[in-house]
mmCIF file of the N, C-alpha and C atoms, coordinates in Angstrom:
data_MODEL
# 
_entry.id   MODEL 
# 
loop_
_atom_site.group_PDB 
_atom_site.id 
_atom_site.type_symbol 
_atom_site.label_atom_id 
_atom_site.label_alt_id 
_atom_site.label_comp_id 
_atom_site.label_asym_id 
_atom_site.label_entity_id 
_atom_site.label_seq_id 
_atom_site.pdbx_PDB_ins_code 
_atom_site.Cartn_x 
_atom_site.Cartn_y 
_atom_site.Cartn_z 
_atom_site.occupancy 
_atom_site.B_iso_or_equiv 
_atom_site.pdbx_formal_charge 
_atom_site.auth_seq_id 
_atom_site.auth_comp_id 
_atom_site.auth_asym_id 
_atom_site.auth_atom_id 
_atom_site.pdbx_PDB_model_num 
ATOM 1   N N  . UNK A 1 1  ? -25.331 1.167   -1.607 1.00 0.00 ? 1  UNK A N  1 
ATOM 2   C CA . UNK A 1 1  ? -24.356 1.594   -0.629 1.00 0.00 ? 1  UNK A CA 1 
ATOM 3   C C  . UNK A 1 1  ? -23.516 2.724   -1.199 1.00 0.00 ? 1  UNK A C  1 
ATOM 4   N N  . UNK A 1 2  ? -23.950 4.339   -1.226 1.00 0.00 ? 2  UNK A N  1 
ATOM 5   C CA . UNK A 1 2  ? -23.175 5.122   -1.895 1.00 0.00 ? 2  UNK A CA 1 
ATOM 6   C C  . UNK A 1 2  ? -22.685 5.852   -0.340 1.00 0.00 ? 2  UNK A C  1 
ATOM 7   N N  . UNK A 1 3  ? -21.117 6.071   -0.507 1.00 0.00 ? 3  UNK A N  1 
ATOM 8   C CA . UNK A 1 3  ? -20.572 6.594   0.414  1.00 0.00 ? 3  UNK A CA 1 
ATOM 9   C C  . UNK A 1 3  ? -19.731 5.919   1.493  1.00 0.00 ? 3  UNK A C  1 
ATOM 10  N N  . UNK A 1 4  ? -20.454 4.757   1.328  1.00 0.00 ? 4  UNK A N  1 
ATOM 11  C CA . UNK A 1 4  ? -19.311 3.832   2.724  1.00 0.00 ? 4  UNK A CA 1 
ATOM 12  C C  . UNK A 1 4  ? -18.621 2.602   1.562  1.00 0.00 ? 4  UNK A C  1 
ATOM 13  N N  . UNK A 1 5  ? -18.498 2.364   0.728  1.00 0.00 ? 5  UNK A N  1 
ATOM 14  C CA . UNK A 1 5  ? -18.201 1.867   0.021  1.00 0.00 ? 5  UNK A CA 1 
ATOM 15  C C  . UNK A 1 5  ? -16.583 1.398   -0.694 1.00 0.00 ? 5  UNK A C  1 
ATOM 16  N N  . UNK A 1 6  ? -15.691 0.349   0.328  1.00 0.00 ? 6  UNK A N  1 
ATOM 17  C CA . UNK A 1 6  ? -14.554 0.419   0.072  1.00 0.00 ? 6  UNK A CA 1 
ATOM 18  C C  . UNK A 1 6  ? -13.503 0.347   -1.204 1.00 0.00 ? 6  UNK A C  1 
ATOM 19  N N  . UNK A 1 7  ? -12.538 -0.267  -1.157 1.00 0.00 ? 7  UNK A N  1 
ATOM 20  C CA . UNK A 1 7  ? -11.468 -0.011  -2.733 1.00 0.00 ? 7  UNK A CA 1 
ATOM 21  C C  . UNK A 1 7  ? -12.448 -1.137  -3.559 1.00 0.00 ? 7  UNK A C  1 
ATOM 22  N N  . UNK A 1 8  ? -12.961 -2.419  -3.140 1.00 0.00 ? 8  UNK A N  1 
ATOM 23  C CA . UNK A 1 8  ? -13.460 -2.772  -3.924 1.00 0.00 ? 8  UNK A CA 1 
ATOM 24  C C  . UNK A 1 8  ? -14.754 -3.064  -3.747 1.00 0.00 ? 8  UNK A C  1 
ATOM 25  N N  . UNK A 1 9  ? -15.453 -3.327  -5.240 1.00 0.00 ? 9  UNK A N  1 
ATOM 26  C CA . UNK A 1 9  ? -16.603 -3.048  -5.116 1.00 0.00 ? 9  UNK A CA 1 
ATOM 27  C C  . UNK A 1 9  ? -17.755 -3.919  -4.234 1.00 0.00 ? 9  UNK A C  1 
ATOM 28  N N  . UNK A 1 10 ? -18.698 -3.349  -3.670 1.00 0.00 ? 10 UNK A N  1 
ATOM 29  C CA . UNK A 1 10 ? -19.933 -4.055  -2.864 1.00 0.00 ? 10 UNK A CA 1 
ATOM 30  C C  . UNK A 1 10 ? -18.953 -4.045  -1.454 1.00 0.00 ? 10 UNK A C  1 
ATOM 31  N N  . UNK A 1 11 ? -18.040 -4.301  -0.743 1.00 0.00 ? 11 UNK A N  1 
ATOM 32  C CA . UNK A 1 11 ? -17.214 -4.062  0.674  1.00 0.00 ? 11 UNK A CA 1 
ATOM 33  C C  . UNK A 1 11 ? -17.811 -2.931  1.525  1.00 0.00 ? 11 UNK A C  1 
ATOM 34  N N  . UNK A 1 12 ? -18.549 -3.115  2.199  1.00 0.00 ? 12 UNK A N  1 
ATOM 35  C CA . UNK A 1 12 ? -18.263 -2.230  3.528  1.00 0.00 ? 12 UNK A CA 1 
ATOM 36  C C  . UNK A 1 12 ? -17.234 -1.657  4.084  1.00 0.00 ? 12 UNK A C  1 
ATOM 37  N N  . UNK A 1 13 ? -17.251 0.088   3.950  1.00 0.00 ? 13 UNK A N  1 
ATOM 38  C CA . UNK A 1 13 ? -15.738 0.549   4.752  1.00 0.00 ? 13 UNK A CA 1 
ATOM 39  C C  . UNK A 1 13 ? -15.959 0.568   5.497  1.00 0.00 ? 13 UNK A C  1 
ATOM 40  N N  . UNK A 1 14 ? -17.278 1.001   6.770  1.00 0.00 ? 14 UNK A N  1 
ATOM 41  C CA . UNK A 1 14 ? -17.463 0.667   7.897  1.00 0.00 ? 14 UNK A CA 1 
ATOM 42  C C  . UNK A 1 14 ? -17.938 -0.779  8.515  1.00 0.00 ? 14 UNK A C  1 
ATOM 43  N N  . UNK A 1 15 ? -17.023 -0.953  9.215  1.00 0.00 ? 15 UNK A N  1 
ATOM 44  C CA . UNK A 1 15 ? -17.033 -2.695  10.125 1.00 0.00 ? 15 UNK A CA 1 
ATOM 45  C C  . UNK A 1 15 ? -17.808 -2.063  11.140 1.00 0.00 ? 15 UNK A C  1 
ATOM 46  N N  . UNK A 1 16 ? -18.444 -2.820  11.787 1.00 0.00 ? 16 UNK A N  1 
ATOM 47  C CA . UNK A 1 16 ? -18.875 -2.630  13.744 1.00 0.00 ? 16 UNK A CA 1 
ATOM 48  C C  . UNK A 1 16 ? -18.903 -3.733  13.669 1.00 0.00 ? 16 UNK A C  1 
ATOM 49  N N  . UNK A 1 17 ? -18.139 -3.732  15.201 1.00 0.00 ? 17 UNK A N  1 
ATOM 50  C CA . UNK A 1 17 ? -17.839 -5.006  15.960 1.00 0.00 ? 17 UNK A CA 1 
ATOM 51  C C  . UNK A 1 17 ? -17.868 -5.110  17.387 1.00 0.00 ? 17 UNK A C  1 
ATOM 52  N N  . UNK A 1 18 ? -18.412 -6.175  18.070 1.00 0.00 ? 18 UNK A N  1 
ATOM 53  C CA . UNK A 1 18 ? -18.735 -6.244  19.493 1.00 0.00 ? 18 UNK A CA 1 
ATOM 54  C C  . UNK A 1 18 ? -17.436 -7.206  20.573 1.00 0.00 ? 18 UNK A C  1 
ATOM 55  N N  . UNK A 1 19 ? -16.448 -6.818  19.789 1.00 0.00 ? 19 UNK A N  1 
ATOM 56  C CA . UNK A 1 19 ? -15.312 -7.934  20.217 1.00 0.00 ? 19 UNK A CA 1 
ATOM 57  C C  . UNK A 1 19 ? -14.250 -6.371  20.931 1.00 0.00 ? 19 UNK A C  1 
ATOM 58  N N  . UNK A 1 20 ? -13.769 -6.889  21.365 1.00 0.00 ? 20 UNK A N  1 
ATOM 59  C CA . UNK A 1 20 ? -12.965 -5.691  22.261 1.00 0.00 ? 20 UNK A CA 1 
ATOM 60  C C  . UNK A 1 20 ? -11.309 -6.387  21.128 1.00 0.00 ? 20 UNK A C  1 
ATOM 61  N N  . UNK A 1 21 ? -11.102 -7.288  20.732 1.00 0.00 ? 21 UNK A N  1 
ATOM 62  C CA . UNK A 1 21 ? -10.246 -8.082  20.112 1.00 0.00 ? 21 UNK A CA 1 
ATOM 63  C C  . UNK A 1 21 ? -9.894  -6.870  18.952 1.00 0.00 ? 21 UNK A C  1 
ATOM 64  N N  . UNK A 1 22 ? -10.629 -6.583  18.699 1.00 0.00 ? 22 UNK A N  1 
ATOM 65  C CA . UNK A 1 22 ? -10.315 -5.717  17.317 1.00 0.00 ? 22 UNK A CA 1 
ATOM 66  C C  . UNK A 1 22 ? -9.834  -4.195  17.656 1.00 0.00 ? 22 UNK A C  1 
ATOM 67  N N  . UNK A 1 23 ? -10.197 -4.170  19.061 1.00 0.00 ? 23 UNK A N  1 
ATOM 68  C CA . UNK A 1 23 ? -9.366  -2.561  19.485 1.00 0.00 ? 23 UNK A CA 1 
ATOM 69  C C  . UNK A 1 23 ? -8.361  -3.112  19.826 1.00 0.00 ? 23 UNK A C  1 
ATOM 70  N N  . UNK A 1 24 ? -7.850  -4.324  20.380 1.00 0.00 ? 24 UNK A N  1 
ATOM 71  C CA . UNK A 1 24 ? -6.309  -4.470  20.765 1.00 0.00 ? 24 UNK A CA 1 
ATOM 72  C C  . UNK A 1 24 ? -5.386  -4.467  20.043 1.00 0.00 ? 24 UNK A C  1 
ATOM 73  N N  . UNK A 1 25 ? -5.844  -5.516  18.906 1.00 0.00 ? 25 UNK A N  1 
ATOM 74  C CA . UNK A 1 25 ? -4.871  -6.134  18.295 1.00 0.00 ? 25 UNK A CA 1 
ATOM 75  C C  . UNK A 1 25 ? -4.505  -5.260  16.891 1.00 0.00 ? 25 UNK A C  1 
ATOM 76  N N  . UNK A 1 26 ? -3.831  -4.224  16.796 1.00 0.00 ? 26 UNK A N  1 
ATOM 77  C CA . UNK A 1 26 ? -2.818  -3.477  16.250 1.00 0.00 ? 26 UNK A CA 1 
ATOM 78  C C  . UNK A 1 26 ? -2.796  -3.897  15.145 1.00 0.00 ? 26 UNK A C  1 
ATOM 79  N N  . UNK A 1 27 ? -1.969  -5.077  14.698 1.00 0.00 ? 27 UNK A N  1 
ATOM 80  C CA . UNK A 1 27 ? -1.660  -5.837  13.539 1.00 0.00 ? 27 UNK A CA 1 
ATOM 81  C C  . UNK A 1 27 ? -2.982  -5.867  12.357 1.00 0.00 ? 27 UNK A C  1 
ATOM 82  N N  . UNK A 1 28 ? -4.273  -6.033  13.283 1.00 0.00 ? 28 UNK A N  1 
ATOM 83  C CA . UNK A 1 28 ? -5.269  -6.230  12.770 1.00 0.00 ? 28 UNK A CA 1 
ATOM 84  C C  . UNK A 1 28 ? -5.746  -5.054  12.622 1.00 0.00 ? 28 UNK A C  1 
ATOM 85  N N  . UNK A 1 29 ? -5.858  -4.329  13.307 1.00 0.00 ? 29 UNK A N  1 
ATOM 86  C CA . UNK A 1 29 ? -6.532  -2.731  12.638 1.00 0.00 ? 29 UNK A CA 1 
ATOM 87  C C  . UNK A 1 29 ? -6.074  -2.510  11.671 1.00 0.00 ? 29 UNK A C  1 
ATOM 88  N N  . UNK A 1 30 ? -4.371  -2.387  11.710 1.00 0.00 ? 30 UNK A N  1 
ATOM 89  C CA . UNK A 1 30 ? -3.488  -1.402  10.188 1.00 0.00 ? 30 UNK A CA 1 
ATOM 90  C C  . UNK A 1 30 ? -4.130  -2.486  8.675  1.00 0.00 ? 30 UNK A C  1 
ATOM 91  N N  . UNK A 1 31 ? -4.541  -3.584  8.911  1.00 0.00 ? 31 UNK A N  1 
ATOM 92  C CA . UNK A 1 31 ? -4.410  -4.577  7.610  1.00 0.00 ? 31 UNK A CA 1 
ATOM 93  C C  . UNK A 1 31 ? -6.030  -4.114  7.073  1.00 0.00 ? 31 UNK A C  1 
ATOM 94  N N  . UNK A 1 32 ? -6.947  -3.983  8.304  1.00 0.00 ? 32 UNK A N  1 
ATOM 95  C CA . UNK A 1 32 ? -8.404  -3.846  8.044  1.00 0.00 ? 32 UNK A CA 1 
ATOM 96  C C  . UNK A 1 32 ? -8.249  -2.398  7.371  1.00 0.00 ? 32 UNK A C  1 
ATOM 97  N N  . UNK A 1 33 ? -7.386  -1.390  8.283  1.00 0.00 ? 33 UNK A N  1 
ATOM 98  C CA . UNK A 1 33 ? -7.323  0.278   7.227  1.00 0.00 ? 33 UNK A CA 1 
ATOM 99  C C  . UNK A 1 33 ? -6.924  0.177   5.988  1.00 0.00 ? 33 UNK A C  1 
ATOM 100 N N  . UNK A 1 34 ? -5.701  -0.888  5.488  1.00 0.00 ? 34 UNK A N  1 
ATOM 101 C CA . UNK A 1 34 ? -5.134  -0.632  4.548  1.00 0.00 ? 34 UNK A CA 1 
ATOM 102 C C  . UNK A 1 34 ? -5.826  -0.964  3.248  1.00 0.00 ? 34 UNK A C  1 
ATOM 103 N N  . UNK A 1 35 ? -7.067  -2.154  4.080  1.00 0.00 ? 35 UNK A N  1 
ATOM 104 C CA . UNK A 1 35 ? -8.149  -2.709  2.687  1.00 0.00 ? 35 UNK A CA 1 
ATOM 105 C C  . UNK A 1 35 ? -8.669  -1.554  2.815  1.00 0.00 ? 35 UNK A C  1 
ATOM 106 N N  . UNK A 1 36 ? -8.912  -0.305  3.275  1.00 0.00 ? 36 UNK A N  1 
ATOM 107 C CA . UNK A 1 36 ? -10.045 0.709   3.224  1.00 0.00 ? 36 UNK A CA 1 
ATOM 108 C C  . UNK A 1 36 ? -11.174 0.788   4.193  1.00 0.00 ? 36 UNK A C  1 
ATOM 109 N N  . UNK A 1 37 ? -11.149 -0.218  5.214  1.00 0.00 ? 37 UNK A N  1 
ATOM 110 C CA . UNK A 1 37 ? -12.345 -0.263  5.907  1.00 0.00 ? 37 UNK A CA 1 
ATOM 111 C C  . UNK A 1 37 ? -11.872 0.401   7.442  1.00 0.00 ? 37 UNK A C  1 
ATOM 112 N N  . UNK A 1 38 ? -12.880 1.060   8.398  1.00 0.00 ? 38 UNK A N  1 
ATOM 113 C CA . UNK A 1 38 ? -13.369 1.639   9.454  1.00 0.00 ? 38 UNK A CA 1 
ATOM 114 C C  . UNK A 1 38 ? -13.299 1.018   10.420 1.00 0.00 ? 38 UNK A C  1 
ATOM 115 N N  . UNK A 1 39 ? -12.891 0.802   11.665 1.00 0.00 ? 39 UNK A N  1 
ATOM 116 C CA . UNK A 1 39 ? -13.567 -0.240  13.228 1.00 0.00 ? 39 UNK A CA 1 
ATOM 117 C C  . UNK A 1 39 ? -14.042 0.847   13.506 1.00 0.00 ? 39 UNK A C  1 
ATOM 118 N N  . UNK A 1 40 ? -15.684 0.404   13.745 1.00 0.00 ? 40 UNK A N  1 
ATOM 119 C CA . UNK A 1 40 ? -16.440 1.188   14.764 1.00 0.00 ? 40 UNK A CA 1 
ATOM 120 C C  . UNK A 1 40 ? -17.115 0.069   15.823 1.00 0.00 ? 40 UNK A C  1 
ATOM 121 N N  . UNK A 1 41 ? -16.970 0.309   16.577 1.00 0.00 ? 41 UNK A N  1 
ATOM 122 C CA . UNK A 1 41 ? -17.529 -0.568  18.395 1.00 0.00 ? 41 UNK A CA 1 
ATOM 123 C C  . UNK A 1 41 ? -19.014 0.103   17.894 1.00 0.00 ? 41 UNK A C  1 
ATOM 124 N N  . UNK A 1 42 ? -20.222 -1.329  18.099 1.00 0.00 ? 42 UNK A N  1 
ATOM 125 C CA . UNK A 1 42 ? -21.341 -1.158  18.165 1.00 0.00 ? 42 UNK A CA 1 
ATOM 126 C C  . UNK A 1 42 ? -22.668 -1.708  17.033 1.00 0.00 ? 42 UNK A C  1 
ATOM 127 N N  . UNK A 1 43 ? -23.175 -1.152  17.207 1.00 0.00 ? 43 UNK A N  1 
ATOM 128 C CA . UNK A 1 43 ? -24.465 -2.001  16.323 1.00 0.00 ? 43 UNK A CA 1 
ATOM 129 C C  . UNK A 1 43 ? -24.157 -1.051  15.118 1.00 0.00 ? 43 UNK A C  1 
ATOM 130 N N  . UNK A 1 44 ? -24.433 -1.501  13.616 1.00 0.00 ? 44 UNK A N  1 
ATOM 131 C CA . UNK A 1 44 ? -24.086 -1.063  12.676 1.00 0.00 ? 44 UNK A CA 1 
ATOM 132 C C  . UNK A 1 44 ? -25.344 -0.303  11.626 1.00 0.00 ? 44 UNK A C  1 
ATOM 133 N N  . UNK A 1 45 ? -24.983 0.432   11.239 1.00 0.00 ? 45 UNK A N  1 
ATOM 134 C CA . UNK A 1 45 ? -25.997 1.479   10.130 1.00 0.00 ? 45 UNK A CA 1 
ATOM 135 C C  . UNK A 1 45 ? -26.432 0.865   9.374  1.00 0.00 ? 45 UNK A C  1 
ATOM 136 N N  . UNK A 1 46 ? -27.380 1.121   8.598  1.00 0.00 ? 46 UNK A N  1 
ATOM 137 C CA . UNK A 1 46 ? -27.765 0.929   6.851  1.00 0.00 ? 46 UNK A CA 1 
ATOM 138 C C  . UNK A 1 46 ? -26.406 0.744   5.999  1.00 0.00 ? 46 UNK A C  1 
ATOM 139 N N  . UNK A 1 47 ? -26.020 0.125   5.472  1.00 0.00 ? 47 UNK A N  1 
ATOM 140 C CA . UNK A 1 47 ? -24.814 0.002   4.802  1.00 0.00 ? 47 UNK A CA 1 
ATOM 141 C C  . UNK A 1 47 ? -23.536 -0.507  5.109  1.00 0.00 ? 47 UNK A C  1 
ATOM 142 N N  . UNK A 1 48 ? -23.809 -0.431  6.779  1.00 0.00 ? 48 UNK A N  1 
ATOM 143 C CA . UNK A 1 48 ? -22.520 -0.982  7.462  1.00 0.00 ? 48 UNK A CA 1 
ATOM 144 C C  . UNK A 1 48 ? -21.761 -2.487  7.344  1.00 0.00 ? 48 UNK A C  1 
ATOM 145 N N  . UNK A 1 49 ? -20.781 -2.938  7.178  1.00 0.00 ? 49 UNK A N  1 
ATOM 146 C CA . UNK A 1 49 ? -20.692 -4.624  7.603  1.00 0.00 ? 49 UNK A CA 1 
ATOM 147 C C  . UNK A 1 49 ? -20.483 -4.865  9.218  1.00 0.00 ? 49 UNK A C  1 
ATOM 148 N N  . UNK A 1 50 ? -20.619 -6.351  9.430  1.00 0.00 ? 50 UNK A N  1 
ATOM 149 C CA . UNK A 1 50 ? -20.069 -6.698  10.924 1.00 0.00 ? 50 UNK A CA 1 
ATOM 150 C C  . UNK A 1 50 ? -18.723 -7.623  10.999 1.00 0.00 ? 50 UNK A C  1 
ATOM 151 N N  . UNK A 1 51 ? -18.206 -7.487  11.768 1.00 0.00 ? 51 UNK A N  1 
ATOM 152 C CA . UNK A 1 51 ? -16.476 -7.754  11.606 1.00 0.00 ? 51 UNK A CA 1 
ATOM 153 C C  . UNK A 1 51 ? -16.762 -8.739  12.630 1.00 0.00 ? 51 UNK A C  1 
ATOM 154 N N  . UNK A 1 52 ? -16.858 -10.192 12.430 1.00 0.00 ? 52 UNK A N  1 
ATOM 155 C CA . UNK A 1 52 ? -17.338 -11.031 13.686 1.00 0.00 ? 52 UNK A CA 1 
ATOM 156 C C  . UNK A 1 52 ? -15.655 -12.278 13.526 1.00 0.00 ? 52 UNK A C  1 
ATOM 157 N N  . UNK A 1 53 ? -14.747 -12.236 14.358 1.00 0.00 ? 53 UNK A N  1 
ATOM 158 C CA . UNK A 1 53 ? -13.668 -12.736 14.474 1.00 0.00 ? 53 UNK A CA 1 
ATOM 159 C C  . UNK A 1 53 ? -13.968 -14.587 14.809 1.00 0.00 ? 53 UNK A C  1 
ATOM 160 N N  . UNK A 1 54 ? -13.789 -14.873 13.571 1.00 0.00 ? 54 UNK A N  1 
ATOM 161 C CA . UNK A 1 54 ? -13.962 -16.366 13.809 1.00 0.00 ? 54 UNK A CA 1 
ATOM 162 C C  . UNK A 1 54 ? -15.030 -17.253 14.122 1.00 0.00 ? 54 UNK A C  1 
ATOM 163 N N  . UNK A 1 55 ? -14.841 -18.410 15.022 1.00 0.00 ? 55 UNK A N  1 
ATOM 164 C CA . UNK A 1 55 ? -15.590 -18.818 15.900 1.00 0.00 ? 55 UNK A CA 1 
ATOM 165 C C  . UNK A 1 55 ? -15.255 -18.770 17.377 1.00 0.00 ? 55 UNK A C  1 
ATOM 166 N N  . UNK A 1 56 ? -14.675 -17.439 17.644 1.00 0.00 ? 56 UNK A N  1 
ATOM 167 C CA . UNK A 1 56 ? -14.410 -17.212 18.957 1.00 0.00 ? 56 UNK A CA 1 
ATOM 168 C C  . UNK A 1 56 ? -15.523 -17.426 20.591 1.00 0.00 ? 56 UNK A C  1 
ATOM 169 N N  . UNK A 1 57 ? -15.555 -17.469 21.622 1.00 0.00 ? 57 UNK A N  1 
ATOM 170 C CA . UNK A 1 57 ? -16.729 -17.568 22.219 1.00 0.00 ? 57 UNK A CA 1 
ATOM 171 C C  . UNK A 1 57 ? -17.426 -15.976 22.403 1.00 0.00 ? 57 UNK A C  1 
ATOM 172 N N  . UNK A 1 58 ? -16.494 -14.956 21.571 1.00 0.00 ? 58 UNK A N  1 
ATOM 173 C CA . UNK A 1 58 ? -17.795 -14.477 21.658 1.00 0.00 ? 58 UNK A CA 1 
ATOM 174 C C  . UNK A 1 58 ? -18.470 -13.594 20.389 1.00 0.00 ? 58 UNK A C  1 
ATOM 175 N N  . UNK A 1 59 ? -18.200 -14.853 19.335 1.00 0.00 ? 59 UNK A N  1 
ATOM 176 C CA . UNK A 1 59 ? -18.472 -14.131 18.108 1.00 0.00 ? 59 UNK A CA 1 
ATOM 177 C C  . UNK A 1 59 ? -20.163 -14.077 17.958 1.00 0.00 ? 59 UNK A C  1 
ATOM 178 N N  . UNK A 1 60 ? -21.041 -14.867 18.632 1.00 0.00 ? 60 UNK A N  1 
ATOM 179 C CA . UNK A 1 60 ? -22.278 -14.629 18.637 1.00 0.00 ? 60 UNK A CA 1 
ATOM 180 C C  . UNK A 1 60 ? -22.807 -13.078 18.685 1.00 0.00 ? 60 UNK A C  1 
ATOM 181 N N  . UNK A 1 61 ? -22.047 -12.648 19.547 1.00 0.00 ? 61 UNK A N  1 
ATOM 182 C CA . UNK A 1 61 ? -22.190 -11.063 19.429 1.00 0.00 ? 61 UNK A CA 1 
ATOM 183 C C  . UNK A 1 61 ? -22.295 -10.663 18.147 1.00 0.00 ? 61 UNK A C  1 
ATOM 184 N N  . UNK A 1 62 ? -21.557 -11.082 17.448 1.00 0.00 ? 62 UNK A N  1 
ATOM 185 C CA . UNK A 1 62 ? -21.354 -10.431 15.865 1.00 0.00 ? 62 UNK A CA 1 
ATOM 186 C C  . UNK A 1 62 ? -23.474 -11.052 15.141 1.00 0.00 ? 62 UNK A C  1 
ATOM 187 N N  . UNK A 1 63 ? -23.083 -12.221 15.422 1.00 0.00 ? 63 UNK A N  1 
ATOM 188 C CA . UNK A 1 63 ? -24.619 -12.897 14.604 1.00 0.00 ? 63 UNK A CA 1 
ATOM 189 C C  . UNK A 1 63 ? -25.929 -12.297 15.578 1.00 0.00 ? 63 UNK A C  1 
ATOM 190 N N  . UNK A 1 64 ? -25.581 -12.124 16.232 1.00 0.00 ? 64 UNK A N  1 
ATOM 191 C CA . UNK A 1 64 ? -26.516 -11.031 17.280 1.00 0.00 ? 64 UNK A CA 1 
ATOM 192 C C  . UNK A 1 64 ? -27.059 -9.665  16.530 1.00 0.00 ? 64 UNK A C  1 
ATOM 193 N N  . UNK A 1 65 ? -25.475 -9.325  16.276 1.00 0.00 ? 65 UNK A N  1 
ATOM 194 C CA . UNK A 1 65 ? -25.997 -7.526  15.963 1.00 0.00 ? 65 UNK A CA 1 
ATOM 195 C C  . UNK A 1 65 ? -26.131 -7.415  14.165 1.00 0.00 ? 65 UNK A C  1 
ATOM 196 N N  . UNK A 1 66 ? -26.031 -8.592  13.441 1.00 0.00 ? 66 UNK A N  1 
ATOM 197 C CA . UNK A 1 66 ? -26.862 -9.090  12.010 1.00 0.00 ? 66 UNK A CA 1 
ATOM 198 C C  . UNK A 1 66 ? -27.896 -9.319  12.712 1.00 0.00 ? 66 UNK A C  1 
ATOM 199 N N  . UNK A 1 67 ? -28.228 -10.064 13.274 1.00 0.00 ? 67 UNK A N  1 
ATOM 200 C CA . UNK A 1 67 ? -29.880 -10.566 13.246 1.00 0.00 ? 67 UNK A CA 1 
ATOM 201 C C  . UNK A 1 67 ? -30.578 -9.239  14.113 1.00 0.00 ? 67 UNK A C  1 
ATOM 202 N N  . UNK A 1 68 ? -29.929 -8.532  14.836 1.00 0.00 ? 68 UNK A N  1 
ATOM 203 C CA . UNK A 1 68 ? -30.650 -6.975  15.050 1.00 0.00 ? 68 UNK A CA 1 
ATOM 204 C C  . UNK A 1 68 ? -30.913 -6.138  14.372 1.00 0.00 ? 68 UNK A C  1 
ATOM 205 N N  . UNK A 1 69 ? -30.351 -6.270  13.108 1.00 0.00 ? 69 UNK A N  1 
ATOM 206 C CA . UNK A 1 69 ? -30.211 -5.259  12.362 1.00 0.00 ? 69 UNK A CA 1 
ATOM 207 C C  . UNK A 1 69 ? -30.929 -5.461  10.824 1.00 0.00 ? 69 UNK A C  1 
ATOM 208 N N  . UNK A 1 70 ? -31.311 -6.575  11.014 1.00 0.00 ? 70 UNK A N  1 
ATOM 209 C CA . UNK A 1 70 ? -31.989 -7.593  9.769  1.00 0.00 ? 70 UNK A CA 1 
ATOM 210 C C  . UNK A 1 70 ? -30.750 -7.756  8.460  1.00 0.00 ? 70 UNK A C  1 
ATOM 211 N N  . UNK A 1 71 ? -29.864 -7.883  8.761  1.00 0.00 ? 71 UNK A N  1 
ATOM 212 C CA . UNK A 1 71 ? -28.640 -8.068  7.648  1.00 0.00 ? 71 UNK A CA 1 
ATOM 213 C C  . UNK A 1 71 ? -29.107 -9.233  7.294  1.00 0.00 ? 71 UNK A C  1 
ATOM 214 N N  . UNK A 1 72 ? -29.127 -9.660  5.807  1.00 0.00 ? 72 UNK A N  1 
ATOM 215 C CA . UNK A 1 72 ? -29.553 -11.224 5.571  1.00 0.00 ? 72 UNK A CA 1 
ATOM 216 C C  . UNK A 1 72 ? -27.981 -11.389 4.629  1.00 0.00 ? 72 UNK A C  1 
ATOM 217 N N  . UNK A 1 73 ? -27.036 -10.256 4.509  1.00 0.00 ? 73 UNK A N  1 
ATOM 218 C CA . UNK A 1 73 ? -25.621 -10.404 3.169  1.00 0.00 ? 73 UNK A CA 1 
ATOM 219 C C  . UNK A 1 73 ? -24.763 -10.845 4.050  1.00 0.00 ? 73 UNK A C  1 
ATOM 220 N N  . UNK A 1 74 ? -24.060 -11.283 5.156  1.00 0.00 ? 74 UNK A N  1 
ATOM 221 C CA . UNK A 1 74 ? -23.442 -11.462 6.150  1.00 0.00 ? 74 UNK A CA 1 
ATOM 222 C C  . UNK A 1 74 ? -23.203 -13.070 6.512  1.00 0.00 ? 74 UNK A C  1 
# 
């Protein structure tokens, strides 16, 4: 992972996430920037992580777009 690679080591700076939760909630963006990491809405790159909020009803989305993407580190 050279290039997306946050303050610490092996972290994903880019998140994608299929939760609309993570564009609202404010509090939660500034804490996710301040570790160094990205919100991007959508299915994720080579290198990317997935930002899947809990066990919300609609965090399947998140284990969705790992198992689309063949992530087995997640």
């Amino acid at each position: 992972m050279t290039g997306w690679e946050g303050p610490l080591s092996g972290v994903p700076r880019r998140l994608c996430h299929q939760n609309l939760s993570f564009l609202r909630d404010r509090r939660l963006q500034r804490i996710l920037t301040l570790a160094g990491h990205e919100l991007h809405l959508g299915l994720p790159r080579p290198g990317d992580g997935v930002a899947v909020w809990g066990s919300s009803p609609t965090a399947w989305r998140g284990a969705w777009a790992v198992a689309r993407t063949d992530r087995l580190d997640c």
